[in-house]
Structures are given as C-alpha cells and as structure tokens.
SEDRENLO-589552 format. One record per residue: residue in one letter; z, x, y of N, C-alpha, C in turn; residue number from 1. Coordinates in Angstrom, 2 decimals, always signed. Atoms other than C-alpha are relative to their C-alpha. Example, Ala and Ser with C-alpha at 12.3 -4.5 7.8 and 13.67 -1.06 7.14 Angstrom:
# SEDRENLO-589552
+---+---------+---------+---------+---------+---------+---------+---------+---------+---------+-----+
: r :      nZ :      nX :      nY :     caZ :     caX :     caY :      cZ :      cX :      cY :   k :
+---+---------+---------+---------+---------+---------+---------+---------+---------+---------+-----+
: a :   +0.00 :   +0.89 :   -1.19 :   +7.80 :  +12.30 :   -4.50 :   +0.00 :   +0.90 :   +1.20 :   1 :
: s :   -0.06 :   -0.82 :   -1.19 :   +7.14 :  +13.67 :   -1.06 :   +0.73 :   -0.77 :   +1.09 :   2 :
+---+---------+---------+---------+---------+---------+---------+---------+---------+---------+-----+
This chain:
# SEDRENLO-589552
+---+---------+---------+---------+---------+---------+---------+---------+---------+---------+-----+
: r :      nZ :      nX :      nY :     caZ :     caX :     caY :      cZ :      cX :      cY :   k :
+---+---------+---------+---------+---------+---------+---------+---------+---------+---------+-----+
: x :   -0.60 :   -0.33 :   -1.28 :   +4.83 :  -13.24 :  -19.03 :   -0.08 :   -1.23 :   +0.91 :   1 :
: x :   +0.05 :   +1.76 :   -1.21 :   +5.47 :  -15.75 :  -16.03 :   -0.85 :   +0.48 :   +1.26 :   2 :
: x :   +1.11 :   -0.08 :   -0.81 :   +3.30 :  -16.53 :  -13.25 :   +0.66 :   +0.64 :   +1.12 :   3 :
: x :   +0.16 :   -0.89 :   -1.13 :   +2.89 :  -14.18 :  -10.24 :   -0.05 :   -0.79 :   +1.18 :   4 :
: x :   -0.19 :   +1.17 :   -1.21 :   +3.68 :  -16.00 :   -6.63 :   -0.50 :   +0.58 :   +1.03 :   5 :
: x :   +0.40 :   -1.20 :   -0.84 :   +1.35 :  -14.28 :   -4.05 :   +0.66 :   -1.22 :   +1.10 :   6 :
: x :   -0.13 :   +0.53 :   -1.76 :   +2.87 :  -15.71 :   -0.04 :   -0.46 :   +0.64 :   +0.81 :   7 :
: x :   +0.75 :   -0.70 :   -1.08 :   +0.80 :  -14.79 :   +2.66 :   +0.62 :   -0.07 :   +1.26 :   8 :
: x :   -0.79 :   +0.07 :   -1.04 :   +2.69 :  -14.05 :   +5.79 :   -0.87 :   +0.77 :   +1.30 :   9 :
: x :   +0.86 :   -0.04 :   -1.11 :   +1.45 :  -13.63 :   +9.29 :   +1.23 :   +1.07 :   +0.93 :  10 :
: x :   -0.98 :   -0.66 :   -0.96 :   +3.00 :  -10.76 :  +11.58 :   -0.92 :   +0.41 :   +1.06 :  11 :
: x :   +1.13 :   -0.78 :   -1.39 :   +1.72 :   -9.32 :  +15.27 :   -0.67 :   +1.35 :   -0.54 :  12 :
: x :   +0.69 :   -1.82 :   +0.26 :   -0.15 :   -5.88 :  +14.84 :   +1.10 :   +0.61 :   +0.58 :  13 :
: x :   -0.62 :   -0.50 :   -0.68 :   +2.02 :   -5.18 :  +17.51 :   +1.72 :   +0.81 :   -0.79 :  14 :
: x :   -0.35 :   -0.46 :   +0.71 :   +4.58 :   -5.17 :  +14.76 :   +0.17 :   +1.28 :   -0.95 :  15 :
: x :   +0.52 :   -0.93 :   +1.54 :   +2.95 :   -3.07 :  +11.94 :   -0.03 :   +1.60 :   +1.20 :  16 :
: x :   -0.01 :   -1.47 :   -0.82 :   +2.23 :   -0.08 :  +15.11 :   +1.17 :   +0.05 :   +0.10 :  17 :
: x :   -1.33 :   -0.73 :   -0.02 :   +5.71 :   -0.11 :  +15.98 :   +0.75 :   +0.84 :   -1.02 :  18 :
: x :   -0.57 :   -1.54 :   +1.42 :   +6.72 :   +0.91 :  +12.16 :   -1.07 :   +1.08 :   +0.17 :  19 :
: x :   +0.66 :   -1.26 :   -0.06 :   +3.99 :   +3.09 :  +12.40 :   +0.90 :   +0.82 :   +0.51 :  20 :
: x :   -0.51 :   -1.13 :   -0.92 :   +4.96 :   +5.08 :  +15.46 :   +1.52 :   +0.04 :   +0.02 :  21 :
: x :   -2.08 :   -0.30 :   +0.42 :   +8.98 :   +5.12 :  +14.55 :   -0.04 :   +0.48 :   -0.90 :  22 :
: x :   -0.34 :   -1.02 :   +1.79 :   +8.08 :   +6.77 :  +10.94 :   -1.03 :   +0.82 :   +0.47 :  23 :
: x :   +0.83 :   -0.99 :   +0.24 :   +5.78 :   +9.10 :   +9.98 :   -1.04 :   -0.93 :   -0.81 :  24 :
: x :   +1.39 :   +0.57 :   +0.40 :   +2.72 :   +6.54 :   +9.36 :   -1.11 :   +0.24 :   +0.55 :  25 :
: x :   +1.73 :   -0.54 :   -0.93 :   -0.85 :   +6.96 :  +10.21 :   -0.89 :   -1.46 :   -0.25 :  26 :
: x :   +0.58 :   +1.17 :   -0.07 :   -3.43 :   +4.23 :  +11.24 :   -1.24 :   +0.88 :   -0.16 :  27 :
: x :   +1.65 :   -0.30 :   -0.29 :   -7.14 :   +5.09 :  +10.08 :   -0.86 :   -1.12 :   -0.46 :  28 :
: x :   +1.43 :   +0.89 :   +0.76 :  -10.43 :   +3.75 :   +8.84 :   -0.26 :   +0.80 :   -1.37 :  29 :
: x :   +0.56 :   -0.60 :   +1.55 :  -11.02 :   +4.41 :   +5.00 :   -0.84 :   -0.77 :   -0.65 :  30 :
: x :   +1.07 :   +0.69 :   +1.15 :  -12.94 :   +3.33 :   +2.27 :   +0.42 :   +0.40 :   -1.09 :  31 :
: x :   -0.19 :   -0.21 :   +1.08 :  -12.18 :   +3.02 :   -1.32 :   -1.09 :   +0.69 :   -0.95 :  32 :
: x :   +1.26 :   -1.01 :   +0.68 :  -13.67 :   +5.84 :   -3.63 :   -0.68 :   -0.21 :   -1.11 :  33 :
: x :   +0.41 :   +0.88 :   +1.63 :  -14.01 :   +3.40 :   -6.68 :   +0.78 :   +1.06 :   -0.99 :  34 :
: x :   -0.52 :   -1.02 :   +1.71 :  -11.64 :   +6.29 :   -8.73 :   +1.47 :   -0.36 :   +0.17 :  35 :
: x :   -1.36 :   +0.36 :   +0.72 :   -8.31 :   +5.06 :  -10.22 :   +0.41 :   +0.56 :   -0.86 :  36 :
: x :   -0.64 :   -0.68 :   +2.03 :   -5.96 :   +6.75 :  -12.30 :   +1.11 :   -0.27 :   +0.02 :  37 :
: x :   -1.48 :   +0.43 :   +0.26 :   -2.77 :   +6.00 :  -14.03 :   +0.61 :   +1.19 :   +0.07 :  38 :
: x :   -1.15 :   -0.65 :   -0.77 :   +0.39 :   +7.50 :  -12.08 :   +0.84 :   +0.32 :   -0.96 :  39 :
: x :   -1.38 :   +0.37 :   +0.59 :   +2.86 :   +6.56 :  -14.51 :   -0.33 :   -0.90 :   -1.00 :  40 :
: x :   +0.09 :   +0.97 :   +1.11 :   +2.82 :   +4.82 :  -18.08 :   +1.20 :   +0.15 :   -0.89 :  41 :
: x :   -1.03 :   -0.44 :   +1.10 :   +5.42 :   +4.14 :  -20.42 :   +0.11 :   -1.75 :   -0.87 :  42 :
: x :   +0.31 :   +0.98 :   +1.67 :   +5.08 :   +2.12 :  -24.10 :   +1.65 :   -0.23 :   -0.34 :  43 :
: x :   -1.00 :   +0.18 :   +0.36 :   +7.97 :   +0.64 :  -25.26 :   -0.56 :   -0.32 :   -1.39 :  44 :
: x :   +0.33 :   +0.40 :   +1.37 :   +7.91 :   +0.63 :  -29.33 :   +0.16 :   -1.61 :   -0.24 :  45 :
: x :   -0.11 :   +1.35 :   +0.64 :   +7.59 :   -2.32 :  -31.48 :   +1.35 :   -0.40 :   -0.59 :  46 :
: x :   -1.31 :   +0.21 :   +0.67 :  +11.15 :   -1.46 :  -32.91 :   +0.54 :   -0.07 :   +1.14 :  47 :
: x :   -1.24 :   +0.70 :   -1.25 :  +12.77 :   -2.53 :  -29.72 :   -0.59 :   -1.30 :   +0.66 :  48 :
: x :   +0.72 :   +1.47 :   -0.46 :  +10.36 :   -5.82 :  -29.10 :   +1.09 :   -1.42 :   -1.13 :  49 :
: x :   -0.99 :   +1.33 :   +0.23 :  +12.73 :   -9.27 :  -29.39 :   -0.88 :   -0.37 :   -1.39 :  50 :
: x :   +0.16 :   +0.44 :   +1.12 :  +10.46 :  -10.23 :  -32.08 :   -0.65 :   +1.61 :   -1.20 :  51 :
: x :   +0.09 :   -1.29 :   +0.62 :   +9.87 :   -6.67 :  -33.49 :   -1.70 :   -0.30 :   -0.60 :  52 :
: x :   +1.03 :   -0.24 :   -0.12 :   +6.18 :   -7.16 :  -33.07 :   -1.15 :   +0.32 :   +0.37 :  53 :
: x :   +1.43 :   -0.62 :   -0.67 :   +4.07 :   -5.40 :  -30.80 :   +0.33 :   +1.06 :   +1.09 :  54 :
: x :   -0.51 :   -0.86 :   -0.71 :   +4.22 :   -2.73 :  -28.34 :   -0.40 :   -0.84 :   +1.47 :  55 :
: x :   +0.14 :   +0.37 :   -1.30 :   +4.72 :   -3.37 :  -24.33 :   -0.08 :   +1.26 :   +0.55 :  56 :
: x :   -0.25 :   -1.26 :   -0.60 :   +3.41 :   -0.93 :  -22.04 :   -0.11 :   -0.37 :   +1.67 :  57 :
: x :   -0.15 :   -0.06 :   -1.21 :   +3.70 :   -0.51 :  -18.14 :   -0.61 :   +0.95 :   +0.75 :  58 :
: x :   +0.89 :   -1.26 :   -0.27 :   +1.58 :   +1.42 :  -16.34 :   +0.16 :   -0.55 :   +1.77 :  59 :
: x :   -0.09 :   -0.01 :   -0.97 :   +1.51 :   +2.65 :  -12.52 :   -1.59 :   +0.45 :   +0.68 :  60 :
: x :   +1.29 :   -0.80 :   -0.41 :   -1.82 :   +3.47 :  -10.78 :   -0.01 :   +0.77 :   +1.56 :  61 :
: x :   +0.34 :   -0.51 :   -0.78 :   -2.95 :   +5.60 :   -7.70 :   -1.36 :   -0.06 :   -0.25 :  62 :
: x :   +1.31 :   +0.64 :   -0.66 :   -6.22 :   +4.66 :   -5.72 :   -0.30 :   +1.66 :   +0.61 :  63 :
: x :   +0.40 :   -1.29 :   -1.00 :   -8.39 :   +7.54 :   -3.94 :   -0.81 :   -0.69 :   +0.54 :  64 :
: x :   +1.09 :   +0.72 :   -1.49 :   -9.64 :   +6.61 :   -0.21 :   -0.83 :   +1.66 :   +0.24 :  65 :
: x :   +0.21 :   -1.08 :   -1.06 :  -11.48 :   +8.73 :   +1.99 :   -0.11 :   -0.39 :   +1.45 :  66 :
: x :   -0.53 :   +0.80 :   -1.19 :  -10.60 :   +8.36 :   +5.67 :   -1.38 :   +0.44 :   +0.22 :  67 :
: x :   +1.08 :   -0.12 :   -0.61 :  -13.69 :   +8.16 :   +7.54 :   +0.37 :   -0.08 :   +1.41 :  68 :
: x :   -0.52 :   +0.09 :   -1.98 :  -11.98 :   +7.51 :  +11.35 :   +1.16 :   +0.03 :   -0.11 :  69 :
: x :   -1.16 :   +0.86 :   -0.20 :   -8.78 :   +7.83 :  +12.28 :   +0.06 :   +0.09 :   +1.53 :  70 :
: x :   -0.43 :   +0.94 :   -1.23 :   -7.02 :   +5.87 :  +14.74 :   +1.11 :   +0.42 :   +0.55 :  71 :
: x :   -1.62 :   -1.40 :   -0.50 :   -3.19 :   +7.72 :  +15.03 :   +0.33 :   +0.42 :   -1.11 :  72 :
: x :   -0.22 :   -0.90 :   +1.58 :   -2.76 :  +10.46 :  +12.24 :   -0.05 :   +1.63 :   +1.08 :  73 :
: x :   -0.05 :   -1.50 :   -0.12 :   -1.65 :  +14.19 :  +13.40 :   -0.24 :   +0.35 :   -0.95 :  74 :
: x :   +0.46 :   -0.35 :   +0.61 :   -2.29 :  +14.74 :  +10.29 :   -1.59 :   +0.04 :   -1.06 :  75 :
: x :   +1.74 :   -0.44 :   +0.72 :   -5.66 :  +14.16 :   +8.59 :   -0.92 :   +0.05 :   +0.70 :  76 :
: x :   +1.19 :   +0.16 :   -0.74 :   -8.98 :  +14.34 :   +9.28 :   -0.84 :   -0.58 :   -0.43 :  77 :
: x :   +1.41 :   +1.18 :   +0.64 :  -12.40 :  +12.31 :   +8.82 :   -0.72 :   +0.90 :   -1.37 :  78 :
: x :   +0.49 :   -0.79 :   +1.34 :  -13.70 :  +13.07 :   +5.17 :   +0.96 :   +0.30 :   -0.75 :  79 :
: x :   -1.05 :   -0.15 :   +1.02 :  -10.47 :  +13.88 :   +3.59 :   +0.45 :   -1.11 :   -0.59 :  80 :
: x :   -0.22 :   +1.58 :   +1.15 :   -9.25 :  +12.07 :   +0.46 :   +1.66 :   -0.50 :   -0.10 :  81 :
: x :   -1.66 :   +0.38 :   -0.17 :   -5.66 :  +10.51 :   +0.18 :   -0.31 :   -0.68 :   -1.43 :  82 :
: x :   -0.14 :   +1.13 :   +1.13 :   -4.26 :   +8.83 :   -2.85 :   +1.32 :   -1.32 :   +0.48 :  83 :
: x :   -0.80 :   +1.35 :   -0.36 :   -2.51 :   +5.24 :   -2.61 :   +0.56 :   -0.78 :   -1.33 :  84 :
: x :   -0.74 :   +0.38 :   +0.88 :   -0.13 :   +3.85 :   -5.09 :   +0.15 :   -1.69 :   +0.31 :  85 :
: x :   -0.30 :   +1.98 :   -0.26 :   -0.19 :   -0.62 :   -5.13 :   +1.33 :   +0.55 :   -0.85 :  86 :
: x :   -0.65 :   +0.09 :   +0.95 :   +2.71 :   -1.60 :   -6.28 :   -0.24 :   -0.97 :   -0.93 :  87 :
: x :   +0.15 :   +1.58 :   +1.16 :   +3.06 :   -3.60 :   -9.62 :   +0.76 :   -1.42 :   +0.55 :  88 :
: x :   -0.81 :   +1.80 :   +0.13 :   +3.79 :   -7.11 :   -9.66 :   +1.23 :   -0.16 :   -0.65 :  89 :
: x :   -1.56 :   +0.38 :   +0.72 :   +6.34 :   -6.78 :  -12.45 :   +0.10 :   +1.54 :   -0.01 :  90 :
: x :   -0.73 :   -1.20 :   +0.10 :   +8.72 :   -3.67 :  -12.54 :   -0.30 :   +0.44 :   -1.48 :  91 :
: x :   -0.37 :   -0.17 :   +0.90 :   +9.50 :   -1.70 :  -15.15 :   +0.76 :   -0.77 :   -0.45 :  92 :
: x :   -1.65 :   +0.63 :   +0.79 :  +12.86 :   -3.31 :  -15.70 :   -0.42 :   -1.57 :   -0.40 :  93 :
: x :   +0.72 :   +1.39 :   +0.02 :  +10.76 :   -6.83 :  -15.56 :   -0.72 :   +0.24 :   -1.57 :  94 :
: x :   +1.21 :   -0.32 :   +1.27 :   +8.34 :   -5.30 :  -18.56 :   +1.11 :   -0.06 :   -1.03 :  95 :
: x :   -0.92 :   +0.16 :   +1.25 :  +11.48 :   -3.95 :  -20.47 :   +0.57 :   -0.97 :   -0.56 :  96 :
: x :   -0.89 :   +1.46 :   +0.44 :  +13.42 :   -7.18 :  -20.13 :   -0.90 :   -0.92 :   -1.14 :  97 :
: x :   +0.87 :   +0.65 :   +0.21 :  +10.55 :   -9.19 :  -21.04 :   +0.17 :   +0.58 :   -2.22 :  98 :
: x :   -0.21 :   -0.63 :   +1.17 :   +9.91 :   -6.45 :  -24.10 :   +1.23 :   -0.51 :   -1.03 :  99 :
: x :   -1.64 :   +0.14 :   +0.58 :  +13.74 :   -6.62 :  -25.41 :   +0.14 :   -1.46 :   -0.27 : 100 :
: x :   -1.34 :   +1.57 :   +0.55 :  +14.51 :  -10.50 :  -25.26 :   -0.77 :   -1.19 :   +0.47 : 101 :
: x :   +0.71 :   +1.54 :   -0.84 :  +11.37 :  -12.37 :  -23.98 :   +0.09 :   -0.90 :   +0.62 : 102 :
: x :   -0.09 :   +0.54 :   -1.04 :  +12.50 :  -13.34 :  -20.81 :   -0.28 :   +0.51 :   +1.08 : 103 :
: x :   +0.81 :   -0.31 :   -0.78 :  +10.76 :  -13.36 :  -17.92 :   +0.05 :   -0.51 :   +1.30 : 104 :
: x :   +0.17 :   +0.51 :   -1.20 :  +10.64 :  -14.02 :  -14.07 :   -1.32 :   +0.09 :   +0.43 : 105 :
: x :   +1.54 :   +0.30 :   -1.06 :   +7.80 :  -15.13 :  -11.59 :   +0.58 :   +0.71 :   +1.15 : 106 :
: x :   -0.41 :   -0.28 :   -1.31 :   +8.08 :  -12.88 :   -9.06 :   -0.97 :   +0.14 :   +1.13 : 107 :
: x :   +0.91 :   +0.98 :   -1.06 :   +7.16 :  -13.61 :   -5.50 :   -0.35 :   +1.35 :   +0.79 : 108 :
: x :   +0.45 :   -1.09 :   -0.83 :   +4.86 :  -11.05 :   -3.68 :   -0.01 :   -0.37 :   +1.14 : 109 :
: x :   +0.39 :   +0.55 :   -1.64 :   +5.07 :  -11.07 :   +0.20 :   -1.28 :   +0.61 :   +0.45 : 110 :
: x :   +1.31 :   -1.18 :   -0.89 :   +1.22 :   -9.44 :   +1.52 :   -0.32 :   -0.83 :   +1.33 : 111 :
: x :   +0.91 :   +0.59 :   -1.68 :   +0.47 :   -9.61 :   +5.08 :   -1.33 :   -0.77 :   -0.15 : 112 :
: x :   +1.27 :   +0.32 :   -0.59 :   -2.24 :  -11.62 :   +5.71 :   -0.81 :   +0.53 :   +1.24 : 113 :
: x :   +0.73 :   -0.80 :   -0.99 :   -4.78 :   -9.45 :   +7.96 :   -0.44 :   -1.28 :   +1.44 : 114 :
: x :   +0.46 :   +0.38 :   -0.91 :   -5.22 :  -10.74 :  +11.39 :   -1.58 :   -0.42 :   +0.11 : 115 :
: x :   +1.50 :   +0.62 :   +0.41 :   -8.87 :  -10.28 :  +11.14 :   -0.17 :   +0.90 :   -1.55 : 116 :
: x :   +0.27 :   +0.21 :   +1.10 :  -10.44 :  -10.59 :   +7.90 :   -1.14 :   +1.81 :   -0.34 : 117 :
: x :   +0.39 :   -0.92 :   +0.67 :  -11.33 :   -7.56 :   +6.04 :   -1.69 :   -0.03 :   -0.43 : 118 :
: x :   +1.26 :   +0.27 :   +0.40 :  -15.36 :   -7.16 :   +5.21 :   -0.48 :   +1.14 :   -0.46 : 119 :
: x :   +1.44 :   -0.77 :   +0.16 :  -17.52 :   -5.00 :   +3.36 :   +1.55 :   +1.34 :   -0.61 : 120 :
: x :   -0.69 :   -1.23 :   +0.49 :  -15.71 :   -1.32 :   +2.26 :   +0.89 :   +0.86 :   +0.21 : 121 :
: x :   -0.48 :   -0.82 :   -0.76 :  -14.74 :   +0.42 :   +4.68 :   +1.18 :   -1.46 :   +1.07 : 122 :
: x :   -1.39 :   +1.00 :   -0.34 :  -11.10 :   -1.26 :   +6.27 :   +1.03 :   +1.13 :   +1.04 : 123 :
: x :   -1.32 :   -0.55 :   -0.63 :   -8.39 :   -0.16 :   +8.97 :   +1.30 :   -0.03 :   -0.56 : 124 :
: x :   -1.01 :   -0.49 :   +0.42 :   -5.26 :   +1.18 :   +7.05 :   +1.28 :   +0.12 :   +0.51 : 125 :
: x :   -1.31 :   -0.41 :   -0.56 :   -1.60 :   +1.46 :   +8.31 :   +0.37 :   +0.35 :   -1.11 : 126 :
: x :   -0.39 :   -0.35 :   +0.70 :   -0.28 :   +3.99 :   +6.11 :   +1.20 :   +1.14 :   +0.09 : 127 :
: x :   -1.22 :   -0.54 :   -0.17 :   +2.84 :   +6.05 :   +5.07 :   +0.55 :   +0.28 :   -0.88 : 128 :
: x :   -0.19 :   -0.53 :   +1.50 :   +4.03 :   +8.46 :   +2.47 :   +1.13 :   -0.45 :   -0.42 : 129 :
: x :   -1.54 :   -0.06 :   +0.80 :   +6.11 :   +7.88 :   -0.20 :   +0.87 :   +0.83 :   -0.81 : 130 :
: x :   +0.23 :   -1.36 :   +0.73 :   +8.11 :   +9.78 :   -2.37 :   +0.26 :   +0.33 :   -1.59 : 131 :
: x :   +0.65 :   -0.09 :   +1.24 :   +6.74 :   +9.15 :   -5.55 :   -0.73 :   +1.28 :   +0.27 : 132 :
: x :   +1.37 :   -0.85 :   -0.10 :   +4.66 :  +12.18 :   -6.34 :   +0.48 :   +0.73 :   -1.77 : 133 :
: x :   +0.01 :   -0.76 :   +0.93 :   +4.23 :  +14.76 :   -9.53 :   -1.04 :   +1.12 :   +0.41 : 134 :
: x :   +0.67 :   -1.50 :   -0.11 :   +2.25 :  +18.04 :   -9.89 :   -1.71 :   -0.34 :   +0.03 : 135 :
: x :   +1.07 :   -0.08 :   -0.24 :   -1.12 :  +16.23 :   -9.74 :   -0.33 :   -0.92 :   +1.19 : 136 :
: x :   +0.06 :   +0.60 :   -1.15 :   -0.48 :  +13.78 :   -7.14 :   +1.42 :   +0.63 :   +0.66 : 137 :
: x :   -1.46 :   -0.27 :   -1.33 :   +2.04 :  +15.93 :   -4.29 :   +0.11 :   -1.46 :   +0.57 : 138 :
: x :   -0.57 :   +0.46 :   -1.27 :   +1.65 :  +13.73 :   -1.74 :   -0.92 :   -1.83 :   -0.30 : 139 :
: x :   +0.37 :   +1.62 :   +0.49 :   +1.00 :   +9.34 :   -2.40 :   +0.55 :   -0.60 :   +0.86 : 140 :
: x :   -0.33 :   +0.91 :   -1.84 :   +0.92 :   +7.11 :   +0.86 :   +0.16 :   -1.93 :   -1.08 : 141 :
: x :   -0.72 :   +1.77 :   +0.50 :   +2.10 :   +3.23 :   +0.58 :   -1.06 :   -0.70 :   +1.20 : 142 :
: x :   +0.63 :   +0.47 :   -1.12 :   -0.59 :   +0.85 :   +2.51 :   +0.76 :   -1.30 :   +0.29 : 143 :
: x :   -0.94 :   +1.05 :   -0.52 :   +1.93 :   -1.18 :   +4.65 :   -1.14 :   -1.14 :   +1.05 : 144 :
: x :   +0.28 :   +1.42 :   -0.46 :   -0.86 :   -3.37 :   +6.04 :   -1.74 :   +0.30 :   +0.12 : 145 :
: x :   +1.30 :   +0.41 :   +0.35 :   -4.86 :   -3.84 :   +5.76 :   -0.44 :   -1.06 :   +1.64 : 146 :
: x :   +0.72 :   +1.41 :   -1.29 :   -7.12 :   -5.25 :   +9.03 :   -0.97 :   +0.44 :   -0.26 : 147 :
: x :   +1.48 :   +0.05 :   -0.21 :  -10.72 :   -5.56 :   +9.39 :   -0.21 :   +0.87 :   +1.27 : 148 :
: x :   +0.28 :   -1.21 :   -1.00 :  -12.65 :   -3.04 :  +11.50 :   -0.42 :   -0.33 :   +1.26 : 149 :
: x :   +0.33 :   +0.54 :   -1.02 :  -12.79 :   -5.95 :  +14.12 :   +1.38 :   +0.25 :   +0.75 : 150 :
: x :   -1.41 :   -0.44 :   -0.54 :   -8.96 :   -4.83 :  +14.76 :   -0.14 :   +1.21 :   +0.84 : 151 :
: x :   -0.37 :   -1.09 :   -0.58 :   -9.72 :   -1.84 :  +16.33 :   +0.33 :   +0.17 :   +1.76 : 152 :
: x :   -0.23 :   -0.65 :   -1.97 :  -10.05 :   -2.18 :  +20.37 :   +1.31 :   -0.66 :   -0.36 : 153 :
: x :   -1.55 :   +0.57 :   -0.06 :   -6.51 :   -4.63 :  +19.63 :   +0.66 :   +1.34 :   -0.12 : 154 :
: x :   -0.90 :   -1.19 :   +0.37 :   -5.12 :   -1.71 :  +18.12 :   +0.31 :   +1.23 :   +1.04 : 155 :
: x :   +0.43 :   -1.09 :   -0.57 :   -6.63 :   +0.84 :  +20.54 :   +0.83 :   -0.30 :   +0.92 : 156 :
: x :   -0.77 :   +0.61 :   -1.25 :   -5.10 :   -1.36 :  +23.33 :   +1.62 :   +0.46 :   -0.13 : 157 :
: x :   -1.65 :   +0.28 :   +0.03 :   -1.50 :   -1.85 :  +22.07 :   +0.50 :   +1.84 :   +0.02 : 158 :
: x :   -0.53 :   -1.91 :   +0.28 :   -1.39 :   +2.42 :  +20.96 :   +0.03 :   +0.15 :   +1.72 : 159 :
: x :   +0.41 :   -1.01 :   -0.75 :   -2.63 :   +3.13 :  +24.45 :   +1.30 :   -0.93 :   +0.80 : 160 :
: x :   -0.99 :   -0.50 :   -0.79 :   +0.22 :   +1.06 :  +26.03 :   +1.34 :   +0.37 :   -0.78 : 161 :
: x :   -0.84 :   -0.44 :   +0.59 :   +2.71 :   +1.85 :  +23.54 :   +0.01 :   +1.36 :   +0.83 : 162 :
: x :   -0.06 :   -1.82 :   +0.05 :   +2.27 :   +5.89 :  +24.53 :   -0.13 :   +0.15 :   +1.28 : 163 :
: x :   +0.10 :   -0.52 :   -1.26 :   +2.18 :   +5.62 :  +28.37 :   +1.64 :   +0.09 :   +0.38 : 164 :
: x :   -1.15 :   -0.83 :   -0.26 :   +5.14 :   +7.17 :  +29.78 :   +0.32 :   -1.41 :   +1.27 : 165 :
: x :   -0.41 :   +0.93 :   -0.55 :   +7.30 :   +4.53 :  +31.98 :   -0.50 :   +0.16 :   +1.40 : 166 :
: x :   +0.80 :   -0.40 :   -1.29 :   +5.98 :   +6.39 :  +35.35 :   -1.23 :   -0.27 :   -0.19 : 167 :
: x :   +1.45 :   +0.03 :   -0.85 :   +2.72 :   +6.02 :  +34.59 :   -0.98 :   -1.67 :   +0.43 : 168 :
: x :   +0.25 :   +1.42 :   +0.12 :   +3.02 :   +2.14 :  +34.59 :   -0.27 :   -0.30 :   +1.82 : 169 :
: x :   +0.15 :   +0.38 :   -1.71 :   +2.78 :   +2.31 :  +38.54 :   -1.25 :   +0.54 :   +0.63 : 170 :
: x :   +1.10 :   -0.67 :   -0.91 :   -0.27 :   +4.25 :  +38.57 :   -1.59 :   -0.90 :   -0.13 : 171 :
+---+---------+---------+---------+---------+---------+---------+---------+---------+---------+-----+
C-alpha cells in the first residue's frame, strides 16, 4: 500500500461551535473506554487478487466513550456511553483497487490540530451523528474535533455569547 499523508490544520473554536450549534452536534467531556469493535469487515478472495495470491480485507471500527461532562448536548447525560466510528485512511474502493490491480494512492488526511493540546484520558469532544448504524450499533457519532480540557472556559465563553439574544447585548 502507499504512504498515508497526515496535514495538520489550524481552525478558531469559534468555528467548530458554529457547526456545532447549526447541526445537531454536542460538545462534552469523555473518556475512552479502551473497548473497540469491528463495525464493518469485508475479505476480498484470493481469486480476485491481481496476482491471485492472498486475501485483502477492510475492516471499519467503532470506539466506546463515556461522557463524563457535558458542555452543549440536549441530549445525553454524564455516565452514558456513545459509540464513535474513525474513519479509515484508505476506503473500501482504495482496498479493492489496490486488491484487483495493485495500485495504490497516498491519501492525504486533513485532522484539526487541537488548539490546546490534549492530556491524559479524559478530552473535550465536538460531536455529531452519523448515519452509519446497524442493529447493534443504532446510533454512531463522528468526532469533528478533539481539545484539551484547558479549552473549556474558551468554549464556555464563545457558547455563552453565541446564545444571548441581540437585546440582551445592551444589558
């Protein structure tokens, strides 16, 4: 396979809340539960490999958090578990190609780079369902951006003037 191109890109927070509060995303505090399981797998035989020798398989995973704070979520609460889907680096259609005719792209990941730096387990989340799901995972959120738990009064700040009503800017 070809090499993986991570670019680290820099956006405001002020950003990442606005998608929040225009979709249906939620900002909390979680922690990873250390349990992973595969979402999605699929083997491509050896009788369809370019050199008709080995099998290629592709596999999807889902993560389980548990929110411990949140920050803007009508929906959950502290202690409940969510599952989170990364995406892969290479697609399916990247695996098959590859499989079929052993050719291959480097493809280029964009990940935010966190304002402040992430530490220790527990992390501030901007999250937002997707709609991947099946009968053991309903409901699988997408984490559109990762800060350290030194983000929070920023955050607290920008929500609280995001949500004041244009009158109450005079009071």
């Amino acid at each position: 396979m070809s090499q993986v191109i991570m670019q680290f890109v820099s956006m405001p927070l002020e950003d990442d809340i606005d998608r929040i509060l225009s979709g249906n995303g939620h900002i909390i505090i979680a922690e990873h539960s250390n349990v992973s399981e595969i979402f999605f797998e699929k083997v491509f035989p050896k009788e369809t490999h370019y050199r008709k020798s080995g099998e290629s398989s592709y596999s999807e995973y889902v993560h389980k958090y548990e929110i411990k704070e949140i920050i803007k979520s009508d929906k959950f609460k502290p202690e409940e578990f969510f599952w989170v889907r990364n995406e892969p680096n290479y697609s399916l259609s990247d695996i098959k190609k590859y499989h079929e005719s052993g050719l291959s792209r480097s493809p280029v990941i964009l990940e935010r780079k966190p304002k402040y730096p992430t530490n220790g387990k527990q992390e501030i989340l901007f999250i937002e369902i997707i709609n991947k799901k099946n009968e053991k995972y309903p409901e699988i959120y997408n984490i559109l951006t990762r800060e350290g738990l030194d983000a929070k009064k920023e955050i607290n700040e920008i929500l609280n003037r995001k949500e004041k009503k244009w009158w109450q800017f005079w009071k």
